[in-house]
TORMIVEX-543855 format. One record per atom (N, C-alpha, C): residue number from 1; x, y, z. Coordinates in steps of 0.1 Angstrom, whole numbers, plus 5000, padded with zeros to 4 digits. Example, Ala and Ser with C-alpha at 12.3 -4.5 7.8 and 13.67 -1.06 7.14 Angstrom:
// TORMIVEX-543855
<node bake="1" u="5132" v="4943" w="5078"/>
<node bake="1" u="5123" v="4955" w="5078"/>
<node bake="1" u="5132" v="4967" w="5078"/>
<node bake="2" u="5128" v="4978" w="5071"/>
<node bake="2" u="5137" v="4989" w="5071"/>
<node bake="2" u="5129" v="5000" w="5079"/>
END
This chain:
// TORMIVEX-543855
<node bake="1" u="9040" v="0546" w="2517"/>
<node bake="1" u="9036" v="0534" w="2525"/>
<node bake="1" u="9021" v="0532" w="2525"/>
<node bake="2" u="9012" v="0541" w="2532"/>
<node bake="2" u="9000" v="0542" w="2528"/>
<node bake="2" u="8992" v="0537" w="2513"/>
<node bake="3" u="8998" v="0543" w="2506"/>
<node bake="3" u="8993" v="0541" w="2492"/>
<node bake="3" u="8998" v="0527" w="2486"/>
<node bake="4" u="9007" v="0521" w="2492"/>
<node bake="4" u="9009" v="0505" w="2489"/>
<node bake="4" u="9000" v="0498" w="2499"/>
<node bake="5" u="8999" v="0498" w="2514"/>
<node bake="5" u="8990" v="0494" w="2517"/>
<node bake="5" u="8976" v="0494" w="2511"/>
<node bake="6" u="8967" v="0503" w="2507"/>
<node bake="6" u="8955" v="0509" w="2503"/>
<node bake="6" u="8955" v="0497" w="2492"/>
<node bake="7" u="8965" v="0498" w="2480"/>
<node bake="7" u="8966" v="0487" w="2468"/>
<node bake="7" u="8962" v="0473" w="2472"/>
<node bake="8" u="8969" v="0470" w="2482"/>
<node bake="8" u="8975" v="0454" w="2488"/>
<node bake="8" u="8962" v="0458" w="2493"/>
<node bake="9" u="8952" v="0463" w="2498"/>
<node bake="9" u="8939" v="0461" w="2504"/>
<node bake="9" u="8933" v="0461" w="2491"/>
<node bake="10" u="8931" v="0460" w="2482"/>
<node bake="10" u="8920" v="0467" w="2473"/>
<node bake="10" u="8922" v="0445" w="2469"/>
<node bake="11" u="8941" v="0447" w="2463"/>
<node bake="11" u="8939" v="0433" w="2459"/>
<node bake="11" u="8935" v="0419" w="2466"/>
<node bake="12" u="8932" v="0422" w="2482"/>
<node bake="12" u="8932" v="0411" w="2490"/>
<node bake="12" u="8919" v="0413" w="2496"/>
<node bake="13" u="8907" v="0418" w="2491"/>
<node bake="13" u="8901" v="0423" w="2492"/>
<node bake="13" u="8893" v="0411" w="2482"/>
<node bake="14" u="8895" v="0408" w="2469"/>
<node bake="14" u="8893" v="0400" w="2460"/>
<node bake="14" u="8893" v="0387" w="2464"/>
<node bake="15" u="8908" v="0382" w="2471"/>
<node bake="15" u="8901" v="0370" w="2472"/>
<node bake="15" u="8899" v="0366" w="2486"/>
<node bake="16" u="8895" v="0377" w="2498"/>
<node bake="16" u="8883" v="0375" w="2506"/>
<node bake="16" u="8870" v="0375" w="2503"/>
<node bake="17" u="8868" v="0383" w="2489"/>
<node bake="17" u="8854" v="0374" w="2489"/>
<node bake="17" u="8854" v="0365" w="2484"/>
<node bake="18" u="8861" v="0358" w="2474"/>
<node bake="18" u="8863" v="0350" w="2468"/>
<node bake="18" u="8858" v="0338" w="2481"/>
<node bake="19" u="8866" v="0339" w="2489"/>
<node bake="19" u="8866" v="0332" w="2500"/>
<node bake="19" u="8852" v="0330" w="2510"/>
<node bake="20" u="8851" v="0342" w="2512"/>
<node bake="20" u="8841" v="0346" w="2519"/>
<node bake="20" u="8822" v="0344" w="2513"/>
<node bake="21" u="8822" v="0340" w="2498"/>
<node bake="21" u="8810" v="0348" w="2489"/>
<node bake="21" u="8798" v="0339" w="2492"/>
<node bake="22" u="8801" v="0328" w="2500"/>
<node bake="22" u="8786" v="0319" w="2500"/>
<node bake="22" u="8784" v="0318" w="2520"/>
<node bake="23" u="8796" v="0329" w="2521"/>
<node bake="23" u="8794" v="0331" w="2539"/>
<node bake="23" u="8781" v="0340" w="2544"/>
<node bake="24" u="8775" v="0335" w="2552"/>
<node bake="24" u="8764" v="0346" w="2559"/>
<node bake="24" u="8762" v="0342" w="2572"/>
<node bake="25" u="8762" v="0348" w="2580"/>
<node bake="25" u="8756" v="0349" w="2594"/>
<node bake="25" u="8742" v="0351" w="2599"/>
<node bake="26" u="8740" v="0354" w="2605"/>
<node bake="26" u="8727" v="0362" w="2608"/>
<node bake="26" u="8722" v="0372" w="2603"/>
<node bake="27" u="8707" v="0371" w="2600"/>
<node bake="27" u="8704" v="0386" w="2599"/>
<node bake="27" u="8702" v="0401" w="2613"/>
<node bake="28" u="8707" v="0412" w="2607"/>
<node bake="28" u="8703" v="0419" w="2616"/>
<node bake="28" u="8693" v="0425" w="2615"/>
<node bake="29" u="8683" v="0421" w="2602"/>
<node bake="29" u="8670" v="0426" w="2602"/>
<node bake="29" u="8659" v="0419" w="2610"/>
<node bake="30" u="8664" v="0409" w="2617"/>
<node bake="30" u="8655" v="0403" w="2623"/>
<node bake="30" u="8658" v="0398" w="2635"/>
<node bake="31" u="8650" v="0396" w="2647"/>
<node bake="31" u="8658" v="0388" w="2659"/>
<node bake="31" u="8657" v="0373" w="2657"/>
<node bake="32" u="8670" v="0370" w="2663"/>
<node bake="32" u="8673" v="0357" w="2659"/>
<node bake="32" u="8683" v="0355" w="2671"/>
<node bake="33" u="8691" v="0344" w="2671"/>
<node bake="33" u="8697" v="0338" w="2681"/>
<node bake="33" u="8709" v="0329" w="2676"/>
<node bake="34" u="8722" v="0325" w="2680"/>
<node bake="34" u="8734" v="0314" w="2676"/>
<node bake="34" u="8738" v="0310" w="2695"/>
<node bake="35" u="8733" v="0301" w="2697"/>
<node bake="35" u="8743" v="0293" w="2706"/>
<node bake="35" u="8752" v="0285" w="2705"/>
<node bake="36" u="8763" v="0289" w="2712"/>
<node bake="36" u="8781" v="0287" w="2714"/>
<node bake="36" u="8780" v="0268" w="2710"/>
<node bake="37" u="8773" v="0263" w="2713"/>
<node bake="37" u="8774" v="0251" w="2704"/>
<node bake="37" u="8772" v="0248" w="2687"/>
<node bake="38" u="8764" v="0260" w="2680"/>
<node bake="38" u="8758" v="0258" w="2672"/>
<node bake="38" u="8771" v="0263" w="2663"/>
<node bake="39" u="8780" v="0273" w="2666"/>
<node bake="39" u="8788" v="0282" w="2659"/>
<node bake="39" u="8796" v="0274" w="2651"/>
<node bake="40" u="8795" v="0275" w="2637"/>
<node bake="40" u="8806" v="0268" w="2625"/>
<node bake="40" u="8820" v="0275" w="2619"/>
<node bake="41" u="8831" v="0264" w="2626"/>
<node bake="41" u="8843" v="0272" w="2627"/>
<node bake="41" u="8849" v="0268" w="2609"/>
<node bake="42" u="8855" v="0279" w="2607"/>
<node bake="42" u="8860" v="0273" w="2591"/>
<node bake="42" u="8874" v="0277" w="2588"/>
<node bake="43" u="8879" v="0276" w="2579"/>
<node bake="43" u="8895" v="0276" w="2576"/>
<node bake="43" u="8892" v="0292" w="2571"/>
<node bake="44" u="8900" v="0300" w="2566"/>
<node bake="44" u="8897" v="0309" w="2561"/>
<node bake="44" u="8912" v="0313" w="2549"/>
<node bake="45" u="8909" v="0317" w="2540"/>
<node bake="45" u="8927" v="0314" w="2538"/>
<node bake="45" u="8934" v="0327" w="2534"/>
<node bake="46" u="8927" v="0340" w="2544"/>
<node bake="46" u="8938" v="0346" w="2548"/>
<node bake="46" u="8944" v="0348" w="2565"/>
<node bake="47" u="8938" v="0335" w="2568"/>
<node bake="47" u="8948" v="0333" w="2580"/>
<node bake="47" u="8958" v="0317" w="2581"/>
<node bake="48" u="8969" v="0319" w="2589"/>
<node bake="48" u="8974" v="0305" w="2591"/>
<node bake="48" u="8964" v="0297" w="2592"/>
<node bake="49" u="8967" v="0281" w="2582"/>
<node bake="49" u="8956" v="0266" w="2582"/>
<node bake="49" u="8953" v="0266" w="2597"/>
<node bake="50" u="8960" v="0265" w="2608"/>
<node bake="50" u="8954" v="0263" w="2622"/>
<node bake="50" u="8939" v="0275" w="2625"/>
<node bake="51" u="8940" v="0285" w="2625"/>
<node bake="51" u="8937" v="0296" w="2629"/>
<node bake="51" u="8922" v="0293" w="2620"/>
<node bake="52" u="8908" v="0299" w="2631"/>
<node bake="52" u="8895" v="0291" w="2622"/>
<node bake="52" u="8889" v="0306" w="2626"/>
<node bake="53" u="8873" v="0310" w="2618"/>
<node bake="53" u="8867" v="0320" w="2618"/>
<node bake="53" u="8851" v="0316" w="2616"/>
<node bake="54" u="8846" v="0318" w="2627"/>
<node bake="54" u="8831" v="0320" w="2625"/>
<node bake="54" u="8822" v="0330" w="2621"/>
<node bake="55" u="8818" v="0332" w="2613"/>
<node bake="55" u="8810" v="0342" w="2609"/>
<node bake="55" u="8799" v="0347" w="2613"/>
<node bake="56" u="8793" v="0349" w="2629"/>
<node bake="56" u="8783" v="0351" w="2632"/>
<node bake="56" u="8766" v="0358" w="2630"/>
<node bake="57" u="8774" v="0369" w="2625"/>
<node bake="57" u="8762" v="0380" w="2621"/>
<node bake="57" u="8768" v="0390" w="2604"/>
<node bake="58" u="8756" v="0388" w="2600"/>
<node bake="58" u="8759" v="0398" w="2585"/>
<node bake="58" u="8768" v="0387" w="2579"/>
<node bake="59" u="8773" v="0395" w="2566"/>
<node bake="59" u="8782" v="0390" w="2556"/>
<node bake="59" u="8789" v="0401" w="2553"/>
<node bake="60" u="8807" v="0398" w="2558"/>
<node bake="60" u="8814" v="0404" w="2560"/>
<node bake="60" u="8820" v="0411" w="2543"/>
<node bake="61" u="8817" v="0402" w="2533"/>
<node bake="61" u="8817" v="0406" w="2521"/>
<node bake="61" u="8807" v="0422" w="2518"/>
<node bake="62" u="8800" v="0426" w="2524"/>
<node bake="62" u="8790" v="0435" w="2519"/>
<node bake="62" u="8790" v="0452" w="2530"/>
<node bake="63" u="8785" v="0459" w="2527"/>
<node bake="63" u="8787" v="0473" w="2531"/>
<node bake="63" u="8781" v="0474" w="2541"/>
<node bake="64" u="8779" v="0466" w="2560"/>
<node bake="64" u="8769" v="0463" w="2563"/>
<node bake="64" u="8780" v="0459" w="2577"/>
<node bake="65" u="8774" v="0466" w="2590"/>
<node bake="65" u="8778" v="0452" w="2602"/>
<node bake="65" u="8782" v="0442" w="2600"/>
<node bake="66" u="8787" v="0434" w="2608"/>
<node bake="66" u="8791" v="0418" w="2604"/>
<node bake="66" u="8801" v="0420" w="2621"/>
<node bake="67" u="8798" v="0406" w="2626"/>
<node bake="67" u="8804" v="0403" w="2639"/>
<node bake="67" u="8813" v="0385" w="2632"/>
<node bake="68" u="8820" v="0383" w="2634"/>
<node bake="68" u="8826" v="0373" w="2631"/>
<node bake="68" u="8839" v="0370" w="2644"/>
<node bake="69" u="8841" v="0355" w="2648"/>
<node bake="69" u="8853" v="0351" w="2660"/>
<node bake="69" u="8861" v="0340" w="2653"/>
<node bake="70" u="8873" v="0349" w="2660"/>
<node bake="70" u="8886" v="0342" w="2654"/>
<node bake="70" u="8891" v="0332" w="2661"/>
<node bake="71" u="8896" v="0319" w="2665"/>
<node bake="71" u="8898" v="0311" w="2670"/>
<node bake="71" u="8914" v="0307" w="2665"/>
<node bake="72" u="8925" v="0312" w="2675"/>
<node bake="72" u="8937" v="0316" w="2672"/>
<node bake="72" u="8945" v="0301" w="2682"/>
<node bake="73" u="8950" v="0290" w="2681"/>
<node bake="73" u="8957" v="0281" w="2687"/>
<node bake="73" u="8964" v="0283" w="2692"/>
<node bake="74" u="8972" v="0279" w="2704"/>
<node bake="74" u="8981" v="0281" w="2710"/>
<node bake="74" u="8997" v="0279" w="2703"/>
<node bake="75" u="9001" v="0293" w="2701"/>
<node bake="75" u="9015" v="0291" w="2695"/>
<node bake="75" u="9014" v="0297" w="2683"/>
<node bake="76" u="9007" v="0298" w="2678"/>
<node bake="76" u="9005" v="0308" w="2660"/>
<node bake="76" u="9004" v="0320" w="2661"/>
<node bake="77" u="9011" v="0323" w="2652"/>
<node bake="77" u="9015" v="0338" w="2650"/>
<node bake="77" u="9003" v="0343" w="2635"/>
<node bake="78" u="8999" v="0358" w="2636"/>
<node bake="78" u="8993" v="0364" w="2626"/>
<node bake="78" u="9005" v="0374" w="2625"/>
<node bake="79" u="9014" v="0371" w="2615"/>
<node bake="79" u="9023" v="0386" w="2610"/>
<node bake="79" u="9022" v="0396" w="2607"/>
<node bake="80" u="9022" v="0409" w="2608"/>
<node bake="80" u="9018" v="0419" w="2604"/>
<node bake="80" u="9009" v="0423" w="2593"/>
<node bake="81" u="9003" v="0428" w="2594"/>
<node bake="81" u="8989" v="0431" w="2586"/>
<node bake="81" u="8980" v="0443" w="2589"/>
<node bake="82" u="8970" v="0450" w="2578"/>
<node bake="82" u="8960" v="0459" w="2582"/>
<node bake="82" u="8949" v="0449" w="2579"/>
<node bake="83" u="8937" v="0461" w="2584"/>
<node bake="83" u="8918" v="0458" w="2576"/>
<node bake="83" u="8918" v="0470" w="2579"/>
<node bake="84" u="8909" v="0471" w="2563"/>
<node bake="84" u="8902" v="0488" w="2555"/>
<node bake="84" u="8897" v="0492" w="2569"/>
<node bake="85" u="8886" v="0482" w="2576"/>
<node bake="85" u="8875" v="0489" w="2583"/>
<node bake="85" u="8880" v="0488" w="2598"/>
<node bake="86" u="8874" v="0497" w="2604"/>
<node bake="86" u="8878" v="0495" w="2616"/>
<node bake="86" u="8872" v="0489" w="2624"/>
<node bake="87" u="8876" v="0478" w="2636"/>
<node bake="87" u="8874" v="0477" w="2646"/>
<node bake="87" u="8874" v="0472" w="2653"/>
<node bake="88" u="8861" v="0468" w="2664"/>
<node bake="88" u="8860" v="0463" w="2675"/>
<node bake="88" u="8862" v="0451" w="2682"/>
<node bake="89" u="8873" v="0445" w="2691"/>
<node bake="89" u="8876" v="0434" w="2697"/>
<node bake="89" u="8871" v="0432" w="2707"/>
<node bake="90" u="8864" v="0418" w="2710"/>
<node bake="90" u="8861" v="0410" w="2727"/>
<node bake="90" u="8869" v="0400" w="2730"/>
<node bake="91" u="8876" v="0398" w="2734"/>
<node bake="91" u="8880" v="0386" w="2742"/>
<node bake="91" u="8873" v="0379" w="2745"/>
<node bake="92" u="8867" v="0368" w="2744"/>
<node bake="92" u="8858" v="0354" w="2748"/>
<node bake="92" u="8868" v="0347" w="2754"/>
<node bake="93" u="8876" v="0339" w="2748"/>
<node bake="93" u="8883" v="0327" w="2758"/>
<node bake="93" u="8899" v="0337" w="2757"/>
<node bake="94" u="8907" v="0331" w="2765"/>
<node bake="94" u="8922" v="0328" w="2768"/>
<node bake="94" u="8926" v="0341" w="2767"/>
<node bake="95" u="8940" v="0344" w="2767"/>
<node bake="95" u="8946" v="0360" w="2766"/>
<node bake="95" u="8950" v="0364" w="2751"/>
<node bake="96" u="8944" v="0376" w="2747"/>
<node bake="96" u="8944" v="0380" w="2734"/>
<node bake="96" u="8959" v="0386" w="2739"/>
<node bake="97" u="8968" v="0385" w="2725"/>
<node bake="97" u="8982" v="0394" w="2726"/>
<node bake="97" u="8977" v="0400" w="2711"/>
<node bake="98" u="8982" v="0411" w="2710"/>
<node bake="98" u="8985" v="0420" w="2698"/>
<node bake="98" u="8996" v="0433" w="2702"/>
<node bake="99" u="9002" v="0428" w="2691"/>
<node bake="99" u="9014" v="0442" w="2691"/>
<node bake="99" u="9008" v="0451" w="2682"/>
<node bake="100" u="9011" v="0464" w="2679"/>
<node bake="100" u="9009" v="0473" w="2672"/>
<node bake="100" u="9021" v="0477" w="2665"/>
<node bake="101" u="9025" v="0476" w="2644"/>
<node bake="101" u="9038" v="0478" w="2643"/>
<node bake="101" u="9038" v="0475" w="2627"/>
<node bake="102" u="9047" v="0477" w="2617"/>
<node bake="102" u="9048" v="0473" w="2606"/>
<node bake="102" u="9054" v="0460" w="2606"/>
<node bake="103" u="9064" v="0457" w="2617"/>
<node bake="103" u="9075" v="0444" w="2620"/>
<node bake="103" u="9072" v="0440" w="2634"/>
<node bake="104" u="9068" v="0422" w="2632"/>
<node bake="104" u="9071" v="0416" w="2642"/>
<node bake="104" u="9078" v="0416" w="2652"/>
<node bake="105" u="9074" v="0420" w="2663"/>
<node bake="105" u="9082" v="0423" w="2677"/>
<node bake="105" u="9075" v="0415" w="2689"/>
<node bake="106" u="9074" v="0409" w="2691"/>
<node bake="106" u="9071" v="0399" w="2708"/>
<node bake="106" u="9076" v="0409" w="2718"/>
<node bake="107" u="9081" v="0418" w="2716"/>
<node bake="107" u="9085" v="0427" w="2728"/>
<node bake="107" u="9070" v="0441" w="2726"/>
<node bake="108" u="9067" v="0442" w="2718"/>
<node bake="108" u="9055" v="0450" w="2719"/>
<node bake="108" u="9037" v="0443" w="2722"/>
<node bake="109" u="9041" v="0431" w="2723"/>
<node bake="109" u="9025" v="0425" w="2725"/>
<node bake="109" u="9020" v="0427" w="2733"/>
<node bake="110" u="9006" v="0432" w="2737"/>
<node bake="110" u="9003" v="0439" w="2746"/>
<node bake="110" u="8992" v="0423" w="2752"/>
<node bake="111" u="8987" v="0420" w="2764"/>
<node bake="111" u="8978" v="0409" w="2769"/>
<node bake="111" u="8968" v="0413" w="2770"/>
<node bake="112" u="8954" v="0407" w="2766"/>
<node bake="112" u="8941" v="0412" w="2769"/>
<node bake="112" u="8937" v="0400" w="2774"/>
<node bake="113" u="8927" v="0404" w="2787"/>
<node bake="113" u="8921" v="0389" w="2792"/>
<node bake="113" u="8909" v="0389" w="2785"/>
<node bake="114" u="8899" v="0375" w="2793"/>
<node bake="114" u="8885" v="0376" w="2785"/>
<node bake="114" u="8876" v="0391" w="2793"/>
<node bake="115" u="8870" v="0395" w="2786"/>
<node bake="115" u="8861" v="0403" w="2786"/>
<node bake="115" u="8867" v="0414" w="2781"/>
<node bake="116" u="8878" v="0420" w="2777"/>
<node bake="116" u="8884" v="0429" w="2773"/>
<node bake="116" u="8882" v="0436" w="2759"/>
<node bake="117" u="8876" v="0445" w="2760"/>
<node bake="117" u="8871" v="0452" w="2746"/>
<node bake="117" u="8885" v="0462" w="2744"/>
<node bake="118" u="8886" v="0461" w="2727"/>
<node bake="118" u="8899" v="0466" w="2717"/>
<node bake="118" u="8895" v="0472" w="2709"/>
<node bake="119" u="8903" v="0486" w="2711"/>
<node bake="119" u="8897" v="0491" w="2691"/>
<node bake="119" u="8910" v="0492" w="2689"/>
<node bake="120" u="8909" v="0488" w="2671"/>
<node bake="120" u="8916" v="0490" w="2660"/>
<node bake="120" u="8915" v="0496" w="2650"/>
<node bake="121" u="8917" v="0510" w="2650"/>
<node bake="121" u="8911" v="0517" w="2640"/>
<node bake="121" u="8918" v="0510" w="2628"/>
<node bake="122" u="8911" v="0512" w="2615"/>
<node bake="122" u="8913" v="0508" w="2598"/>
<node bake="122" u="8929" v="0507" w="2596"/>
<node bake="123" u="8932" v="0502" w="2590"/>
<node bake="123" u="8944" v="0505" w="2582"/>
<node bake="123" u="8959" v="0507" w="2594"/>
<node bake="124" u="8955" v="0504" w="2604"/>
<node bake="124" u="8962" v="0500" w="2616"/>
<node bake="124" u="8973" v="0492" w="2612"/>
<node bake="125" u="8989" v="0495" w="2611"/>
<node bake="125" u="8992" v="0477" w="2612"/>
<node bake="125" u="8996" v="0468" w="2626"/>
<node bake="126" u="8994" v="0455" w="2626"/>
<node bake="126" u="8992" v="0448" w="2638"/>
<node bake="126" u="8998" v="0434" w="2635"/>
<node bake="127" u="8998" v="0429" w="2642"/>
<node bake="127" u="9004" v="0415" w="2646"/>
<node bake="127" u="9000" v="0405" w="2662"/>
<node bake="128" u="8997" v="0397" w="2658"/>
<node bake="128" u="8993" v="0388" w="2670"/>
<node bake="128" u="8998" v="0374" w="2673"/>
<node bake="129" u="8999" v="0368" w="2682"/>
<node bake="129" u="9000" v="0357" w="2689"/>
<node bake="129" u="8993" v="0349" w="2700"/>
<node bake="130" u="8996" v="0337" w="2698"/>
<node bake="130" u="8984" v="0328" w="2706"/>
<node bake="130" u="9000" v="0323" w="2719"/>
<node bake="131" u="9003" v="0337" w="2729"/>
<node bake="131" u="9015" v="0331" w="2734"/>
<node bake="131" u="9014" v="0321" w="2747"/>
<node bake="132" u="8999" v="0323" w="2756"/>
<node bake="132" u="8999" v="0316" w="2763"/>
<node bake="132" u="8986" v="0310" w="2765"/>
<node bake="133" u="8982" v="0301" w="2755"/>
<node bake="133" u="8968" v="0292" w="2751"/>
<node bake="133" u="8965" v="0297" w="2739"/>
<node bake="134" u="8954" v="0289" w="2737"/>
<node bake="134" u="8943" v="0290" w="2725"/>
<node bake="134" u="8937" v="0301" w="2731"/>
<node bake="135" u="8932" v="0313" w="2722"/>
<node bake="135" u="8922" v="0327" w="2726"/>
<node bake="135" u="8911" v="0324" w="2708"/>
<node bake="136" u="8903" v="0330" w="2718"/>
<node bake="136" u="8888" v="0337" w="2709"/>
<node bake="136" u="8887" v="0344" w="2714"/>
<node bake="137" u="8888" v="0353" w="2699"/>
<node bake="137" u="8877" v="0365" w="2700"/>
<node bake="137" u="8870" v="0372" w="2690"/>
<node bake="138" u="8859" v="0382" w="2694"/>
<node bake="138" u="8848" v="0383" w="2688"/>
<node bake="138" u="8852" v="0395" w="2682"/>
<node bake="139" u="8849" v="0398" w="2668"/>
<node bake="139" u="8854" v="0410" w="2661"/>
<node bake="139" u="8840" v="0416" w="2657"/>
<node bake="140" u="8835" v="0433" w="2657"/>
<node bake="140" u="8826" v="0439" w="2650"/>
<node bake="140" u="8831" v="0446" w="2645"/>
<node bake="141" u="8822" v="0449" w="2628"/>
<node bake="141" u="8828" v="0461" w="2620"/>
<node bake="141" u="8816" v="0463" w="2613"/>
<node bake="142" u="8822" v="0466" w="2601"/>
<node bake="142" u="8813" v="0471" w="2591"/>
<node bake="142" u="8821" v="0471" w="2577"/>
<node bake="143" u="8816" v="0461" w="2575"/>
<node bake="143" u="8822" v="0456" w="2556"/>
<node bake="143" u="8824" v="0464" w="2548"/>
<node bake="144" u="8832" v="0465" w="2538"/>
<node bake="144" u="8835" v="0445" w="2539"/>
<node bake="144" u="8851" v="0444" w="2545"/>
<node bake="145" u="8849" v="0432" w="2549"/>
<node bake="145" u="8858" v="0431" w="2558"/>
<node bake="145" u="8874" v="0430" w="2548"/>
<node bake="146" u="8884" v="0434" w="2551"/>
<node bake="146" u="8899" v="0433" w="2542"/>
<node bake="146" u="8907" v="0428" w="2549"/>
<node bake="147" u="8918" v="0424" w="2545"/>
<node bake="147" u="8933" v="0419" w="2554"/>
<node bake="147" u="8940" v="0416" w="2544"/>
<node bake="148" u="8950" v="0428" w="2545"/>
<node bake="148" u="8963" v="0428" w="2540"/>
<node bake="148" u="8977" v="0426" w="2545"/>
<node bake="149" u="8985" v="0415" w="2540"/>
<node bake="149" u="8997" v="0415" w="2549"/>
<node bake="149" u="9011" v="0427" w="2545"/>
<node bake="150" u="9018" v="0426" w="2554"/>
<node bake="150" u="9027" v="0439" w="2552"/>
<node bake="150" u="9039" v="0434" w="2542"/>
<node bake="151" u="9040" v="0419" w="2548"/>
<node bake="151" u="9055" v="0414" w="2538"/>
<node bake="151" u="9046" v="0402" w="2532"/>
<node bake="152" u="9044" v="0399" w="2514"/>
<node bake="152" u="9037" v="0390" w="2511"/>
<node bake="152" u="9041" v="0375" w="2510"/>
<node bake="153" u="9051" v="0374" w="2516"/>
<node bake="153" u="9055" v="0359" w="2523"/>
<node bake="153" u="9048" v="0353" w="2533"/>
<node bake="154" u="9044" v="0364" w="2540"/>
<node bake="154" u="9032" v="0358" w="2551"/>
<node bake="154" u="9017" v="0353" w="2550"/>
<node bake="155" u="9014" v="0358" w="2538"/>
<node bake="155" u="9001" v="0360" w="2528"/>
<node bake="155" u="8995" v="0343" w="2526"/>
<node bake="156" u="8989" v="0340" w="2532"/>
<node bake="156" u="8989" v="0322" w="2531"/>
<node bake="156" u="8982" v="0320" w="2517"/>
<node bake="157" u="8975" v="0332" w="2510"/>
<node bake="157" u="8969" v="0329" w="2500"/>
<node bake="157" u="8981" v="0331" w="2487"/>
<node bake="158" u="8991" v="0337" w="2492"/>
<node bake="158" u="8997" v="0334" w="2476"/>
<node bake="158" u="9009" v="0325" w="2481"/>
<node bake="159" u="9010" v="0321" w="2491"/>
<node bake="159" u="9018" v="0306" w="2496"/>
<node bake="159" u="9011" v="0295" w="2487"/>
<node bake="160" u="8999" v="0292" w="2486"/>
<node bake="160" u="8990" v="0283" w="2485"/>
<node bake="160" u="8990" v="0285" w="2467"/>
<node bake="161" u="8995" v="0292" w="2462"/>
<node bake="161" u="8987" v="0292" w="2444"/>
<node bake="161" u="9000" v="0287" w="2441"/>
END
């Protein structure tokens, strides 16, 4: 199982940059500043068309920090899935749900309000929902960023070819 995951990350890995290759954030070589009006939300297409991602700091494509916020609608599901790297969740707006699991369960989702910091170590599989509002939240790691789905029906990028 591991070693099909690791694959499915290696290939979806490609066309996140694909996706990702003209994305940059901030540098962290230098102080600088993004206010919450300024932030540019974008489609990303390894998540559901609703579901948008800002790319705050660094470029998630490269070996390097990168802080980026997910903007999840009320009612959308992320199906089961990993990322290579590990890590760190904030809650900004509404109640973060994530289950932890290979398969979809609404009985394991767990609620995080805003301010609520999450780890996810690497290669974790997980699943989320937007079950009661729209939620943001702020993700940090260290690139490059991956996401692999568990069942490739869910995979919005090989829906889309």
């Amino acid at each position: 199982m591991r070693s099909k995951i690791f694959c499915n990350s290696i290939l979806v890995l490609f066309f996140i940059f694909a996706n990702l290759s003209a994305a940059q954030g901030l540098s962290i070589k230098q102080f600088n500043f993004i206010n919450p009006e300024n932030i540019v939300w974008n489609s990303f297409s390894a998540f559901p068309e609703k579901v948008k991602l800002a790319i705050l700091v660094g470029n998630p494509t490269k070996a390097e920090p990168f802080i980026v916020r997910v903007k999840v609608p009320n009612g959308e599901k992320i199906m089961p899935h990993v990322h290579p790297e590990d890590r760190i969740y904030t809650v900004i707006s509404g109640v973060f749900y994530i289950g932890i699991g290979d398969k979809y369960d609404e009985r394991k989702l767990q609620a995080y309000p805003p301010g609520s910091v999450v780890i996810l170590p690497g290669n974790t599989p997980h699943f989320h929902l937007a079950k009661s509002g729209e939620y943001v939240t702020q993700v940090y790691a260290i690139g490059p960023l991956g996401l692999g789905y568990l069942d490739k029906q869910f995979d919005p990028r090989i829906k889309s070819k």
